[in-house]
N, C-alpha and C positions, 0 to 999 in steps of 0.2 A: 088573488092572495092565497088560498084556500092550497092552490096548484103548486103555488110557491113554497109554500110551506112542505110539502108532499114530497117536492123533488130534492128538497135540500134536506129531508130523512135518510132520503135514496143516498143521495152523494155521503151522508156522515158513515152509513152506514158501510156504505162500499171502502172509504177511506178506512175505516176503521175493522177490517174486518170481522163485522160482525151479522153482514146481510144472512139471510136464511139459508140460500142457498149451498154456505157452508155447513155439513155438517158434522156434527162428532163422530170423531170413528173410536171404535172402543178398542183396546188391545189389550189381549191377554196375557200373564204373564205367568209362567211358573217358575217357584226355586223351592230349592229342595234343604228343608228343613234348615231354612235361616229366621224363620221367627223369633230366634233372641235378638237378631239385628234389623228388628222393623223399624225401630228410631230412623235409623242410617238409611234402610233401603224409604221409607215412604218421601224419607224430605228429598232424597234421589227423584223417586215419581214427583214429586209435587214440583220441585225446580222443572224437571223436562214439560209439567202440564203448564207451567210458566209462560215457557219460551212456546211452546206449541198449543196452543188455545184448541187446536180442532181435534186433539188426541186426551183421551183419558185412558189411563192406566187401570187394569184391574188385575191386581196380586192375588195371586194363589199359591201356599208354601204349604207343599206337598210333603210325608214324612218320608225319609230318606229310604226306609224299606219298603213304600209303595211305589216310590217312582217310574221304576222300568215300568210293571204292571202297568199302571195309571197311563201313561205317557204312549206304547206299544199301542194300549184302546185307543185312545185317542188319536193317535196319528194315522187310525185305517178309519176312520168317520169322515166327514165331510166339512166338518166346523173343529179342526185341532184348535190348539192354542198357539197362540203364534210365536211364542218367544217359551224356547224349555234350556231349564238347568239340568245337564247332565254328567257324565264322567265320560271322555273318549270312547272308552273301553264300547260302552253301549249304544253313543252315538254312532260309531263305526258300523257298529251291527244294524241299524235302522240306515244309515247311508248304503249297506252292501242293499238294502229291500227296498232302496228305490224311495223313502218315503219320504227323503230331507232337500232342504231349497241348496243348491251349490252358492256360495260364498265367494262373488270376485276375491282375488289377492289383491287388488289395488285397492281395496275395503281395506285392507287390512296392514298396511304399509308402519304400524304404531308399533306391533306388537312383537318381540323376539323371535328371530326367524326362528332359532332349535326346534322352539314349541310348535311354531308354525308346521314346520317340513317333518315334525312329527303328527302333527294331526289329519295329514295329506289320506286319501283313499285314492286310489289309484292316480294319485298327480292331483287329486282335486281337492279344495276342504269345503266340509260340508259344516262347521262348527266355528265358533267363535272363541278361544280362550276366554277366562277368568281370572281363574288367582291358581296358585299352585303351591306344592310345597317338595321338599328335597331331603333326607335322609343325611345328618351327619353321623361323625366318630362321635361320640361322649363317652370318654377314658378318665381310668382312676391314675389319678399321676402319684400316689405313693405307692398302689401297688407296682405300678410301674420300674420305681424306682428300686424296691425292691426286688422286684426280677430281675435288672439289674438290665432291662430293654432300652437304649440310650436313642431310639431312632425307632419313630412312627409306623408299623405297617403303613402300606398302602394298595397292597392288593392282598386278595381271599390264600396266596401263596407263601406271601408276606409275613399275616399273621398264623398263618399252620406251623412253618418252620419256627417261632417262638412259644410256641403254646406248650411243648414240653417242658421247658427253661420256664416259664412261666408257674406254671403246676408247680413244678419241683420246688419252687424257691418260695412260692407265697403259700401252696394248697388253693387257691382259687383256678377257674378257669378262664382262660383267653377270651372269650367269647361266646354266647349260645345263639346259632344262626337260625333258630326257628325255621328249617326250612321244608317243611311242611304244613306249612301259614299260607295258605289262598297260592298265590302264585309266587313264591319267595325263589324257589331252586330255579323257576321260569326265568326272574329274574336275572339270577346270576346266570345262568347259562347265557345270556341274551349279552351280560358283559366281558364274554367273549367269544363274541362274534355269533353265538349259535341261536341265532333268532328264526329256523323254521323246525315244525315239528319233524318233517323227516329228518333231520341233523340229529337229534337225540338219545339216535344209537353213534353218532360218529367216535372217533377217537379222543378228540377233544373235548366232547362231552363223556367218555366213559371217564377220561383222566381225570375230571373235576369232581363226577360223585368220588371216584377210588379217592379222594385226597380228602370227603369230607368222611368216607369209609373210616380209613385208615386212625381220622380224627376222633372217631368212635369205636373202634375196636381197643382201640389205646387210651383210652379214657379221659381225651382232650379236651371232649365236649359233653358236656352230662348226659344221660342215658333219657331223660325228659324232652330230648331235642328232638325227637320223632315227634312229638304231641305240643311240644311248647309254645306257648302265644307269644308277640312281642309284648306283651303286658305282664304275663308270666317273666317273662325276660328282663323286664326293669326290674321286676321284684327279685329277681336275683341281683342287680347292679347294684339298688339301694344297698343290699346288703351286704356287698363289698364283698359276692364270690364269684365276680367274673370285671375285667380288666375293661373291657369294649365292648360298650351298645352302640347302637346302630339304631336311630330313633330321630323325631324333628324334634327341633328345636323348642318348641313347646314340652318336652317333658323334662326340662332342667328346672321349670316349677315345683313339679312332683317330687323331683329329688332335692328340690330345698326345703320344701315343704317337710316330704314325709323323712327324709335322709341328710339332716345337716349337718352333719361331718362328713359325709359322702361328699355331700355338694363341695363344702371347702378343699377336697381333694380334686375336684374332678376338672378337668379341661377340655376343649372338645377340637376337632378338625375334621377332615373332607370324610364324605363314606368313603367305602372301603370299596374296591373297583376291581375289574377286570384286566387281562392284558391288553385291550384296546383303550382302555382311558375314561370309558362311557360313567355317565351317573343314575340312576334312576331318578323319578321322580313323580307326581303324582300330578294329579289336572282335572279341573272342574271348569267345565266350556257349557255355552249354549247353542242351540242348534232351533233353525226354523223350519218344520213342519211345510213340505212342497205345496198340502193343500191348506194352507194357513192364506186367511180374508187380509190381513194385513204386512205383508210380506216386507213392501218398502219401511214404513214405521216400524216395525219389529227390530229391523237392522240399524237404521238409526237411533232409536233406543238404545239397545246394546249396545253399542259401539259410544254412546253417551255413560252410560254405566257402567263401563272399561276404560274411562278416560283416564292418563294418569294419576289427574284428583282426585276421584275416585276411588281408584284403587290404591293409592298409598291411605285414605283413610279406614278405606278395609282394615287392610294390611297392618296400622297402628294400634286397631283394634284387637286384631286373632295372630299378627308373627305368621300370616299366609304371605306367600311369594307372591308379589306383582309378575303379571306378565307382559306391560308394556315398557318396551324399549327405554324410555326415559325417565320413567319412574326406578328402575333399575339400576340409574345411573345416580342418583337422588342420593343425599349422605347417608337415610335410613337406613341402605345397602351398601354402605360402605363404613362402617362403624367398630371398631375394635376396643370401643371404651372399660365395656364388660361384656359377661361371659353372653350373655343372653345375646349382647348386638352382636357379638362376635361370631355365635353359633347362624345368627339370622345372615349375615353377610355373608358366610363360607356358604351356605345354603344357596343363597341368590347367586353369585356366580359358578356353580355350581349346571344351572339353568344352560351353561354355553356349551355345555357337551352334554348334549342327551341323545344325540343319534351316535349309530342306530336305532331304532326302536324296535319293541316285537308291535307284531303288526296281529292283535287282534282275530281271532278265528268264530266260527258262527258258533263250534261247538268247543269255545275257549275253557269252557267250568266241565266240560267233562275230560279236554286237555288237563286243564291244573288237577283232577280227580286224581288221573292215570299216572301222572308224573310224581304225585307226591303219594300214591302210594308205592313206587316204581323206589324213589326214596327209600321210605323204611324198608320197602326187600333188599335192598342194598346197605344199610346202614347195618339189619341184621344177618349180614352175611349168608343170606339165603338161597344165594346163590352165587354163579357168575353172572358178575355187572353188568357185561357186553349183553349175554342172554338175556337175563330182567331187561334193559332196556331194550331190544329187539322186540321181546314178547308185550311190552306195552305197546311200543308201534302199532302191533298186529290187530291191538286192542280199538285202535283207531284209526284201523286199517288205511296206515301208509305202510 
C-alpha cells in the first residue's frame, strides 16, 4: 500500500511538473531607468513567470547615466546579467569587443526590417530592438502664412532658400538647427550620404556646412545656434520666433501646456531630410552578454516583452515608436484624428526609411567633439571650410 501511495506522488509529480529535479533558474534583467513603468514591466514578468514556472525574473533598473559604466563591468566578469537595455550606439561598441551573444535573424522575423539592417555589425546583430522614436516638422502655420510660404520644406536646402522671405516678412526665424547638440551636424551629414568620417572633408560635405555658414553670416539662424540645446529650441518655438522645430512628438504637450496659442497655431509633418530621402531616428534594444548563465531564456524573454502586445501598451503609455512589424501596422499608427495622433503616425512611418545609417566608431564622442567644434570654426568664419574640415580629420587622424 505504502509503495503504492509513493509511486503515484512520483507520477502526479512528473505529470505535473513539479518533481525536484526541475529547477529555477534565475534571470537577470536590466533596463535603464524605467521605474516610472514598474506597474507595466512586473505584471510583464509575472505573466512570463506564469507560463514558465522554472524561470524567475529579477529586475534591476539601472539610472540612465550609470548604464554604460555598470553594464561595460559587468560584461568582462564571469556572471553578466543576462538580458541588458541599452542604445545601439553602445551596444555596437561592446559587439565590436567581442562581449555580446549573436542573435539569429530568424529570432527575429517580427520586427521592422529598416531597424533591423540598421542594427547589423558587420552583417550580424548582436541586439534586439525595443521601442523607438523619430523626429517630426512642428511648424507655426500663421507664421507661415504670413511669410507668405504656400509649400512645406522638405529638405535642409528647402528651408535655407525660405528663411530670408521668412525673416523679412515676420522678424522670426526659420529654424534653429542646434547643430552643435551631441551628434546633430553628424546627423545631417549622414542624410546625405556622408556617413564615414573620412568623407567629412568631401565636397558634399564642405557645401552643406557653407549653406548652414551662409545661414549664419546672414543672420538666418540666431547667433545662439553654435551653443543651442533642442530644449533651448522649443523655447524659442513657444515663443513664436522661429517657424520649424524639429522635435518628437511628445513636445506638442509642452507647447500646449506652456504655449496655448502657439499650440492652436502649430501643425506638424515629416522631419526635414536630406537629398537621399533618409530619416533619423532613435532606438533603445537589448543585448545578451556572450558570458551570460541564461542565454536561451534571456531571448525568449525579450522577445516576449517585444511582442506586439506589449509593445503597443508601452507605446499607449509614452507616444514611443513600436518596432514590430505588426503593431506598426495597428490603427494607433495610423491615426490623423488630431494633432498628437497625427504627429505619432507621420513618425511611425517614418521608421521605413532609415537606411543608410552612420555606423558607430569606438571613438564616436571624440568624432562628435571634433565635428562640432569644426562647426562653430565654420559658422564663425575662421576660416576656410575645406581647411577647418581637413584639420579636423588630422585631428582624428584620417
Amino acid at each position: 500500500m505504502i509503495k503504492k501511495i509513493f509511486l503515484l506522488i512520483f507520477i502526479t509529480m512528473f505529470l505535473t511538473g513539479c518533481s525536484n529535479n526541475k529547477k529555477t533558474e534565475i534571470l537577470t534583467f536590466w533596463t535603464l531607468q524605467m521605474g516610472d513603468f514598474s506597474p507595466y514591466i512586473n505584471k510583464i514578468i509575472a505573466e512570463y513567470e506564469v507560463k514558465n514556472p522554472n524561470i524567475k525574473i529579477k529586475w534591476i533598473d539601472v539610472p540612465f547615466s550609470e548604464g554604460e559604466k555598470r553594464t561595460l563591468a559587468a560584461v568582462m566578469t564571469d556572471c553578466p546579467p543576462d538580458l541588458v537595455n541599452l542604445n545601439p550606439d553602445f551596444s555596437a561598441l561592446l559587439a565590436q569587443k567581442g562581449t555580446l551573444e549573436e542573435i539569429s535573424e530568424d529570432k527575429l522575423k517580427s520586427f521592422n526590417s529598416e531597424i533591423l539592417n540598421a542594427l547589423k555589425y558587420n552583417g550580424k546583430i548582436y541586439s534586439i530592438p525595443w521601442y523607438a522614436t523619430s523626429a517630426i516638422t512642428i511648424y507655426n502655420k500663421d507664421l507661415l502664412k504670413k511669410a507668405e510660404i504656400n509649400k512645406l520644406p522638405e529638405t535642409y536646402e528647402d528651408i535655407a532658400k525660405i528663411s530670408s522671405q521668412i525673416k523679412s516678412k515676420t522678424s522670426a526665424y526659420s529654424f534653429i538647427p542646434t547643430i552643435t547638440e551631441n551628434d546633430t551636424m553628424i546627423k545631417i551629414l549622414n542624410k546625405y550620404g556622408v556617413s564615414e568620417v573620412s568623407e567629412y572633408d568631401s565636397e558634399k560635405s564642405v557645401k552643406i556646412f557653407e549653406m548652414f555658414k551662409n545661414l549664419y553670416m546672414n543672420n538666418l539662424i540666431p547667433p545662439e545656434t553654435i551653443t543651442m540645446t533642442h530644449r533651448e529650441g522649443l523655447e524659442q518655438y513657444m515663443a513664436g520666433k522661429t517657424v520649424f522645430y524639429q522635435g518628437g512628438a511628445n513636445f506638442l504637450n509642452m507647447i500646449k501646456e506652456n504655449a496655448p496659442k502657439i499650440y492652436q497655431n502649430t501643425d506638424v509633418t515629416s522631419q526635414i531630410k536630406g537629398d537621399i530621402g533618409q530619416n533619423d531616428f532613435s532606438l533603445m534594444n537589448f543585448v545578451i552578454p556572450i558570458k551570460a548563465k541564461h542565454k536561451t531564456e534571456a531571448l525568449d524573454f525579450c522577445l516576449y516583452l517585444t511582442n506586439k502586445e506589449n509593445q503597443l501598451e508601452l507605446a499607449k503609455m509614452t507616444n514611443i515608436i513600436s518596432t514590430d512589424d505588426e503593431a506598426l501596422k495597428d490603427k494607433f499608427y495610423n491615426d490623423f484624428s488630431d494633432l498628437t495622433s497625427k504627429a505619432r503616425s507621420i513618425s511611425a512611418k517614418q521608421i521605413n526609411k532609415i537606411n543608410p545609417q552612420l555606423k558607430q566608431k569606438r571613438n564616436q564622442k571624440e568624432i562628435n567633439l571634433v565635428i562640432n567644434s569644426a562647426v562653430q570654426s565654420v559658422l564663425l568664419n575662421q576660416g576656410d571650410t575645406k581647411e577647418i574640415l581637413k584639420n579636423s580629420l588630422k585631428k582624428l587622424n584620417y
